[in-house]
Kinemage of the C-alpha trace (Angstrom):
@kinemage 1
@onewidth
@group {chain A} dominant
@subgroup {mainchain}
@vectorlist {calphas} color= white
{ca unk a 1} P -6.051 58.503 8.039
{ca unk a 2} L -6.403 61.360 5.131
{ca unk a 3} L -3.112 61.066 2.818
{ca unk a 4} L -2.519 57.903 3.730
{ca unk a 5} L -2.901 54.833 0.607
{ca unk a 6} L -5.183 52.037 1.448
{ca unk a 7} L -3.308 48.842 2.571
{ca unk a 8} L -1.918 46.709 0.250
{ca unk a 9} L -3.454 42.736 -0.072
{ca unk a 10} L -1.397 39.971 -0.972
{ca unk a 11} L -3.674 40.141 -4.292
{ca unk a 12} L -2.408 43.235 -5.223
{ca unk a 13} L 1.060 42.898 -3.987
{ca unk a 14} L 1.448 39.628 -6.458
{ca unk a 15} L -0.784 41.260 -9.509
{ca unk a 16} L 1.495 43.796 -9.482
{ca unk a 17} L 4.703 42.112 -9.475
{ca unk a 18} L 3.521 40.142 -12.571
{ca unk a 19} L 2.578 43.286 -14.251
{ca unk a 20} L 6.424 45.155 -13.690
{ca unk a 21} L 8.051 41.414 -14.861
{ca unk a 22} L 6.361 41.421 -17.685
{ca unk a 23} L 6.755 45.037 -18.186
{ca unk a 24} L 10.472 44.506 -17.548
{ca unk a 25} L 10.840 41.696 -20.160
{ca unk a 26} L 8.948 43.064 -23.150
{ca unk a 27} L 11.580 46.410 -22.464
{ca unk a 28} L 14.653 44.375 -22.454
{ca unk a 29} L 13.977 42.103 -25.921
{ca unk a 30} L 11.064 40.851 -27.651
{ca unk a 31} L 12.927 37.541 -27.869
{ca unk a 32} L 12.938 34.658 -25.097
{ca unk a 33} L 15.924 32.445 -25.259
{ca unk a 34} L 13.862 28.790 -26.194
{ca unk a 35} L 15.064 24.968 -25.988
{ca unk a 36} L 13.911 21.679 -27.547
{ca unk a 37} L 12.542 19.712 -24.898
{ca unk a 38} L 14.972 16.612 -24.114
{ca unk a 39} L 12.326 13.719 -23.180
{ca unk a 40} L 14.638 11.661 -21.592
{ca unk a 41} L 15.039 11.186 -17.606
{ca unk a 42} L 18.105 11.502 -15.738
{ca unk a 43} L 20.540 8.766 -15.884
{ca unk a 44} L 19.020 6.359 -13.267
{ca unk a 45} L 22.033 5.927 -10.625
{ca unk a 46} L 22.534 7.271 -7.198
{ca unk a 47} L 25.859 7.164 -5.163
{ca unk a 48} L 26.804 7.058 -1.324
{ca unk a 49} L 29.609 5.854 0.769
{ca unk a 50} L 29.129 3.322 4.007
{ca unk a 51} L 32.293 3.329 5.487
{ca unk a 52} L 35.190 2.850 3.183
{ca unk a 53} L 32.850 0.901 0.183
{ca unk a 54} L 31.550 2.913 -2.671
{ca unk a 55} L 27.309 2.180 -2.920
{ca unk a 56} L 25.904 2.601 -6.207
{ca unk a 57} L 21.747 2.062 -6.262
{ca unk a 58} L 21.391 1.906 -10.599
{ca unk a 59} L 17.287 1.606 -11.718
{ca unk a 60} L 16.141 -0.962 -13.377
{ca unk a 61} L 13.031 0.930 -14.261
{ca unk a 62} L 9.566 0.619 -12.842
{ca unk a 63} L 7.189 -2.335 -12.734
{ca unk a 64} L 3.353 -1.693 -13.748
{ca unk a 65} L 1.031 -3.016 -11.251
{ca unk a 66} L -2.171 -1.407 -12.473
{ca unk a 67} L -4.930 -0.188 -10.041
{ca unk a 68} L -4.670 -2.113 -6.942
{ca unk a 69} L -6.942 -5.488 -6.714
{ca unk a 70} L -8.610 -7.256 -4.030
{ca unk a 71} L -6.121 -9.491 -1.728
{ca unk a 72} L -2.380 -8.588 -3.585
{ca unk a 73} L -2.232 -7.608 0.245
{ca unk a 74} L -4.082 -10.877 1.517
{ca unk a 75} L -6.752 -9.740 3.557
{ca unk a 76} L -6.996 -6.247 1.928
{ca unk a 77} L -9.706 -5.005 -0.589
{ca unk a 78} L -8.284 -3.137 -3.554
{ca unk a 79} L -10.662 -0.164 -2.603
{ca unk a 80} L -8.930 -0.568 0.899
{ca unk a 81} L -5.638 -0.306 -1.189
{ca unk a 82} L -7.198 2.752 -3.349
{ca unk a 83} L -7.972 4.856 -0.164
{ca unk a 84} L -4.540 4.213 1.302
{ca unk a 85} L -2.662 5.080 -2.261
{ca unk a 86} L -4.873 8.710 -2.203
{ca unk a 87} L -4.366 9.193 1.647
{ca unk a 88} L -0.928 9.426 0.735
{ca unk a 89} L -0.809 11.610 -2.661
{ca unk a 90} L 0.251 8.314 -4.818
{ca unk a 91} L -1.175 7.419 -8.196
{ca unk a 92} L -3.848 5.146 -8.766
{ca unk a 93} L -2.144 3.470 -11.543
{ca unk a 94} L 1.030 1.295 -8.673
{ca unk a 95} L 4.268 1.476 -9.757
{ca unk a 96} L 7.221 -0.068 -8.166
{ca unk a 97} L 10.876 0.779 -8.763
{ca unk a 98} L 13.642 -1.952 -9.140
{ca unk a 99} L 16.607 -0.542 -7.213
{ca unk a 100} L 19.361 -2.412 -7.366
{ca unk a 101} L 22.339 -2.247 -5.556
{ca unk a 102} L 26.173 -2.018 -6.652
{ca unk a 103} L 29.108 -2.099 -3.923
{ca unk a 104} L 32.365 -1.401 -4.872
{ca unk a 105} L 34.555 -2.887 -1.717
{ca unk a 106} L 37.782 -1.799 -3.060
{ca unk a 107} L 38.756 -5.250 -4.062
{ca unk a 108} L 35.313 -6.556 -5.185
{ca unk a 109} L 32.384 -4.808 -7.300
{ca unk a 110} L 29.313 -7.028 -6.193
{ca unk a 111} L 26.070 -6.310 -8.023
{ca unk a 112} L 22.928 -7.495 -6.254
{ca unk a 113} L 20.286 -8.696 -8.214
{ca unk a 114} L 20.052 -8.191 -11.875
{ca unk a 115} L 16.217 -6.717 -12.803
{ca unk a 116} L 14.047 -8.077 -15.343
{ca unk a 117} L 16.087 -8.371 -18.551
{ca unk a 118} L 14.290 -7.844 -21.873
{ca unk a 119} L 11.150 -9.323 -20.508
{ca unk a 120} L 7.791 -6.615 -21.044
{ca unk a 121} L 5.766 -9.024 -18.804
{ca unk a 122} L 4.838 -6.137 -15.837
{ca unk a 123} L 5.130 -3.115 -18.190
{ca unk a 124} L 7.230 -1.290 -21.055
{ca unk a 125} L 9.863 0.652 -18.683
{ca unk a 126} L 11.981 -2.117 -17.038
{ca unk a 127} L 15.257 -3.360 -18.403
{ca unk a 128} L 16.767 -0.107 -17.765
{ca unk a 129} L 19.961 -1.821 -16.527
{ca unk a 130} L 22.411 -1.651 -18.936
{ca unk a 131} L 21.875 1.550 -19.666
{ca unk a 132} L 21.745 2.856 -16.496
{ca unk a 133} L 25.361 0.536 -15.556
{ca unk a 134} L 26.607 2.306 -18.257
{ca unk a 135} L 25.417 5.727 -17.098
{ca unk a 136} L 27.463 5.392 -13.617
{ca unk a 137} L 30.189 4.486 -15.440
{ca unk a 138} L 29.869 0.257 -14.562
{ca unk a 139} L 31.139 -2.292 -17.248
{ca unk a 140} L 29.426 -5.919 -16.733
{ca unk a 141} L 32.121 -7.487 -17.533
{ca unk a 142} L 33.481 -5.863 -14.240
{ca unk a 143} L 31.285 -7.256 -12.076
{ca unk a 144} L 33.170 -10.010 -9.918
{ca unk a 145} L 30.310 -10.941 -7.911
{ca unk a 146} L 26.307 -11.070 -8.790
{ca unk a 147} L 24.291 -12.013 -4.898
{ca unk a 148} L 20.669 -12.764 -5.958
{ca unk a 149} L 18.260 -11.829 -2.797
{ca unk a 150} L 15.948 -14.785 -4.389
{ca unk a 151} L 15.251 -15.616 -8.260
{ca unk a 152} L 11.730 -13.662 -9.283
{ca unk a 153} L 12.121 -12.920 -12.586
{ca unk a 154} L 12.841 -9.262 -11.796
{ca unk a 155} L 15.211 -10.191 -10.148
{ca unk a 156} L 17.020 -12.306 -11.810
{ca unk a 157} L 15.888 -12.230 -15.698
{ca unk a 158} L 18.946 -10.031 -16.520
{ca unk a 159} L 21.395 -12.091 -16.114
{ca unk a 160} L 21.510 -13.795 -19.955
{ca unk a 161} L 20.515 -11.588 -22.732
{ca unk a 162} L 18.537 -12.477 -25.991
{ca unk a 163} L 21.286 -14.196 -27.468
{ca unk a 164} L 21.625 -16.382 -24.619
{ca unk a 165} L 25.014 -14.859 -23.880
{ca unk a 166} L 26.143 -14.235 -20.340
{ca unk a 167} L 25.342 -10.701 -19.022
{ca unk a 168} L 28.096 -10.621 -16.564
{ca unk a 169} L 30.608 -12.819 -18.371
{ca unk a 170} L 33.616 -12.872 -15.395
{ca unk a 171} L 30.768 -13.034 -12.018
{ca unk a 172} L 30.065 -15.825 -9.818
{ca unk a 173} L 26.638 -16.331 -8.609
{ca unk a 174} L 25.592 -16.233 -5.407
{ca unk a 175} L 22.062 -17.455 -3.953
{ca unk a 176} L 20.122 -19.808 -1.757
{ca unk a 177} L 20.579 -23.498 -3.084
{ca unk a 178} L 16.570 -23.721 -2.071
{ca unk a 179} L 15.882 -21.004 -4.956
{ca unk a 180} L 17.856 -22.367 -7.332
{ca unk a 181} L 16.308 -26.205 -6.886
{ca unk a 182} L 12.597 -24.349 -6.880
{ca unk a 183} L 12.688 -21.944 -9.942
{ca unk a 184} L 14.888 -24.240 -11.644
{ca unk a 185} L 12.651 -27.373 -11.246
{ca unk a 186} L 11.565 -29.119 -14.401
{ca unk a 187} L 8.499 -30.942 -12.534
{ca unk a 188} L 6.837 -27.577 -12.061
{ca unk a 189} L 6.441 -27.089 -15.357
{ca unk a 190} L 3.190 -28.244 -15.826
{ca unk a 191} L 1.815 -25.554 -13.586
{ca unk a 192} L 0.364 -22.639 -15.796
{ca unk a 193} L 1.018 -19.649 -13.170
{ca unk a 194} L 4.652 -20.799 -12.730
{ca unk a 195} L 5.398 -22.558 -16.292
{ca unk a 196} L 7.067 -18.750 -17.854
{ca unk a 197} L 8.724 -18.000 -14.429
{ca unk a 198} L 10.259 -21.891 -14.118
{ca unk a 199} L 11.395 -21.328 -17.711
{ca unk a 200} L 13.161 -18.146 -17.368
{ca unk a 201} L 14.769 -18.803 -14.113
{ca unk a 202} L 15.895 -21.999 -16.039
{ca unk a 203} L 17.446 -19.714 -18.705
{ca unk a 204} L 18.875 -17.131 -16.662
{ca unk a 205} L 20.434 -19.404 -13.869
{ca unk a 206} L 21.697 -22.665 -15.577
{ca unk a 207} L 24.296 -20.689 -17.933
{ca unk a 208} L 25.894 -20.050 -14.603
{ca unk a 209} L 25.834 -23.321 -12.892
{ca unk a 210} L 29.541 -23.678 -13.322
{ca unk a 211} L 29.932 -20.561 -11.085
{ca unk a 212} L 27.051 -20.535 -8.704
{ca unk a 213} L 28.121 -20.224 -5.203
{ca unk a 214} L 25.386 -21.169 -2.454
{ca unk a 215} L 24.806 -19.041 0.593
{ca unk a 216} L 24.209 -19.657 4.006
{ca unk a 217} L 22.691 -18.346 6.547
{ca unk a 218} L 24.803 -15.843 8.814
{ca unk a 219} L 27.645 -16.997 6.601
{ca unk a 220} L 30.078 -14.115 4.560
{ca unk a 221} L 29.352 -14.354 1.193
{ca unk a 222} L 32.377 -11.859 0.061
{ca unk a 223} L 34.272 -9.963 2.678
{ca unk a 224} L 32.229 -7.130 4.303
{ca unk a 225} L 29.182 -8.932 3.147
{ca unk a 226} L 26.895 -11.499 5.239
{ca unk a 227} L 24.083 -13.632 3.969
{ca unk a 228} L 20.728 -13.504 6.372
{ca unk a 229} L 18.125 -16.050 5.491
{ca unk a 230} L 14.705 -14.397 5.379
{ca unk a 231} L 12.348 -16.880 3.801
{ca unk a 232} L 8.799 -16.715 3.085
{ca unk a 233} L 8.999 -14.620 0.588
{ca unk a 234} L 10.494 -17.424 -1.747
{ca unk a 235} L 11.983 -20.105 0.038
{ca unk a 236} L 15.314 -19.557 -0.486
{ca unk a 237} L 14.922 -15.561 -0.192
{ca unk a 238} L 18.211 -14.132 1.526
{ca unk a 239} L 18.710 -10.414 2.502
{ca unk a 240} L 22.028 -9.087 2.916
{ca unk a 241} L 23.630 -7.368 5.887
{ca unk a 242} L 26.965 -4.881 4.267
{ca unk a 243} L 29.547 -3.646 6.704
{ca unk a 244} L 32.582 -1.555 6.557
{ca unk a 245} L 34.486 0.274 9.285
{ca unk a 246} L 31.900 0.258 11.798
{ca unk a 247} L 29.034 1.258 9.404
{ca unk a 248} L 26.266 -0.926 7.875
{ca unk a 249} L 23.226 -1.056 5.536
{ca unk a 250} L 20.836 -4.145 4.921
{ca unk a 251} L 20.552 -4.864 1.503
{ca unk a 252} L 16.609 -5.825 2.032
{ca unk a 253} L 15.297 -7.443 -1.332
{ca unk a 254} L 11.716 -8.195 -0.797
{ca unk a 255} L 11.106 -8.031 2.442
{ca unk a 256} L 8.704 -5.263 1.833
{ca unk a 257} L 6.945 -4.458 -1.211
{ca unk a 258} L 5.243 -1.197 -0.624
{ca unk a 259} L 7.023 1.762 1.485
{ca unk a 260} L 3.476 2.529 2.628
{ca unk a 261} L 1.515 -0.837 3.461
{ca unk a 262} L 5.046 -3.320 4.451
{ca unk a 263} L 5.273 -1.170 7.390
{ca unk a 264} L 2.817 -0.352 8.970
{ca unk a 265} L 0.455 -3.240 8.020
{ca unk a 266} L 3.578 -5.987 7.919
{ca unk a 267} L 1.246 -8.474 8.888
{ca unk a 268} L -0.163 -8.922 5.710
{ca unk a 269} L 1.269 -11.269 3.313
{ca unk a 270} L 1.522 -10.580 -0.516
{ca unk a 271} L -0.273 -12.551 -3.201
{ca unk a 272} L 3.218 -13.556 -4.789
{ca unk a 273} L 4.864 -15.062 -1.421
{ca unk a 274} L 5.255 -18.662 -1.915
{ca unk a 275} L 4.895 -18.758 1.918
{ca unk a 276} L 3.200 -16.016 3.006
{ca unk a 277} L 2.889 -16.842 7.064
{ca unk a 278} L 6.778 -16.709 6.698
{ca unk a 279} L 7.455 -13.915 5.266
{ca unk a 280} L 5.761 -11.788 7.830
{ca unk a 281} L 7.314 -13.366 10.643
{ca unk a 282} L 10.875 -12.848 8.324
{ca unk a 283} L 9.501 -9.001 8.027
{ca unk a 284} L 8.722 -8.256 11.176
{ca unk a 285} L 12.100 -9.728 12.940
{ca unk a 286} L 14.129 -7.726 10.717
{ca unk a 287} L 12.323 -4.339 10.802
{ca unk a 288} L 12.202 -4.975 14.094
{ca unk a 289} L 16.710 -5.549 14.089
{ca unk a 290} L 16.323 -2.492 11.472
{ca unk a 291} L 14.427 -0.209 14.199
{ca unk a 292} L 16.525 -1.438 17.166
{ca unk a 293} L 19.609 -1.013 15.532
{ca unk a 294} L 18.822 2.191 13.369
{ca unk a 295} L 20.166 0.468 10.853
{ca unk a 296} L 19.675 1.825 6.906
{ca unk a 297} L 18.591 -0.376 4.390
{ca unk a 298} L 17.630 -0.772 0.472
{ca unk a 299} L 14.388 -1.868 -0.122
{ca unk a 300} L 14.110 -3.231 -4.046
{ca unk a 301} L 10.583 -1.993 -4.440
{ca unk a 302} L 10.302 0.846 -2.283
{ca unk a 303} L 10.774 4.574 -4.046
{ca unk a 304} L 13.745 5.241 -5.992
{ca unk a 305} L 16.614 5.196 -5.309
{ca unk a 306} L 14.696 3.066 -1.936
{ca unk a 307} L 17.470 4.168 0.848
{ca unk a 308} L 15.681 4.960 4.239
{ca unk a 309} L 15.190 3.232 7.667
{ca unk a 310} L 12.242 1.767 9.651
{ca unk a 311} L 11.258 2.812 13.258
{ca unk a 312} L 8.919 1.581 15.371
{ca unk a 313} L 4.918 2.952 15.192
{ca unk a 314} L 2.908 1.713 17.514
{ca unk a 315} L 3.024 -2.373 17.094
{ca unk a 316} L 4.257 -1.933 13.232
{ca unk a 317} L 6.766 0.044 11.809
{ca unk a 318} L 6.884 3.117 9.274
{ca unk a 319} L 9.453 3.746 6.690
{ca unk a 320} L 11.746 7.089 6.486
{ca unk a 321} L 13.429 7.183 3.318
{ca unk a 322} L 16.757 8.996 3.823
{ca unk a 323} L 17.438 12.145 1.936
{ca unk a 324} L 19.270 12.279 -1.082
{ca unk a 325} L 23.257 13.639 -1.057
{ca unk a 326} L 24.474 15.401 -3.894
{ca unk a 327} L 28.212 14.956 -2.528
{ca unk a 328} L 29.996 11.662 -1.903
């Protein structure tokens, strides 16, 4: 219609409101207010209640896996691996977080699993422990309890440090007696791809043989706290079922690897399972109690800080991670 102005596009609408902003800061000062960029992350701990217990998930930092290879999936190509890393907007380059787990019970502070200690073997960024214990306000010396899921190096390399001095100096250990008599076994020593993980587990475990407590299966481990053999994975490898008024959350260890691939292809076994025909029948009964039970869990590897669920899709699973609470 005459006298009427043409229509306005969202082109013009947003090329002008760039225009009047700028036109609206150069009139105010010529000066923009400028800071020194920090470099550093956030401190790497996340807190959450479960009843009347106090969770604390504290980073360990990641681990660098590299591009992915044929079979670290058994039975899946790396380029298999590739497509299903870009299908789902993740790097190339596989990372995987160490999240472990902290309960404060009221009467106990219990620490599961201890990271990779000083040790560079899967990339610079691990051994992020201490820090990040320090960070949430944790003192190792604290720590009444440390419950290994199973005794990889990342997950138990941080229990000594460099000086061979006890990490936690006042904790009992708790694991499977089947880990400790693996990883700790002289007689493998003369195998190349386990010699450096027999002889760490051999420096990080014996130190505490005066105070090692074995688990068993269904047993309580510490009040609120019940062991649940899932084996496969290592022999020994125990997951860890927390309670407290009426509420619970599986601390899962390795029961999973990838957030992606462990559930909905959980019939593949991973190239570092000692057993891998066990661990996916340990995998799938539990994500199957998980699902059933809409229970939460940690998984170690999965996406920091790792806290989600599993439900059922199709005949395998897929994982929810749960969202992140900025409020106790």
């Amino acid at each position: 219609m005459p006298g009427h102005p043409p229509p306005l596009s969202r082109r013009t609408l947003l090329t002008g409101a760039a225009a009047l902003a700028g036109a609206t800061l150069a009139a105010a000062s010529p000066a923009l207010a400028r800071a020194p960029m920090r470099g550093t992350p956030a401190p790497g701990f996340y807190r959450f209640r479960l009843g009347a217990f106090e969770l604390t998930v504290v980073s360990d930092g990641p681990l660098a896996l590299g591009a992915p290879k044929d079979d670290l999936l058994i039975g899946l190509s790396g380029e298999a691996f590739a497509k299903v890393l870009a299908d789902n907007f993740l790097p190339a380059d596989m990372q995987l977080d160490q999240n472990v787990l902290v309960v404060n019970t009221g009467e106990r502070l219990v620490l599961f699993d201890t990271g990779l200690g000083s040790a560079r073997t899967m990339g610079p960024h691990s051994g992020r422990l201490p820090a990040n214990l320090a960070a949430a306000g944790i003192a190792p010396a604290d720590i009444d309890a440390v419950v290994l899921t199973h005794a990889h190096p990342d997950h138990c390399f941080g229990l000594v440090a460099d000086d061979g001095s006890r990490v936690f100096p006042n904790a009992q250990v708790h694991l499977a007696q089947a880990d400790l008599d693996f990883w700790t076994d002289q007689g493998k020593l003369g195998d190349d791809g386990l010699k450096w993980m027999i002889e760490g587990a051999r420096r990080h475990l014996l130190p505490y043989r005066d105070r090692m407590v074995f688990v068993r299966d269904g047993a309580e481990v510490l009040p609120g706290i019940r062991a649940i053999a899932a084996p496969g994975h290592t022999v020994g490898h125990t997951v860890y079922m927390i309670t407290s008024d009426g509420k619970a959350l599986l601390n899962a260890g390795d029961l999973g690897h990838h957030h992606v691939l462990s559930p909905e292809r959980p019939r593949l076994a991973f190239a570092f399972d000692t057993d891998g025909a066990r661990a996916v029948e340990s995998r799938l009964r539990l994500y199957d109690m998980l699902a059933t039970d809409r229970i939460p869990f940690v998984g170690y590897h999965f996406p920091w800080p790792g806290v989600g669920h599993v439900g059922r899709h199709g005949d395998a699973f897929r994982y929810y991670p749960a969202p992140m609470r900025t409020v106790l």
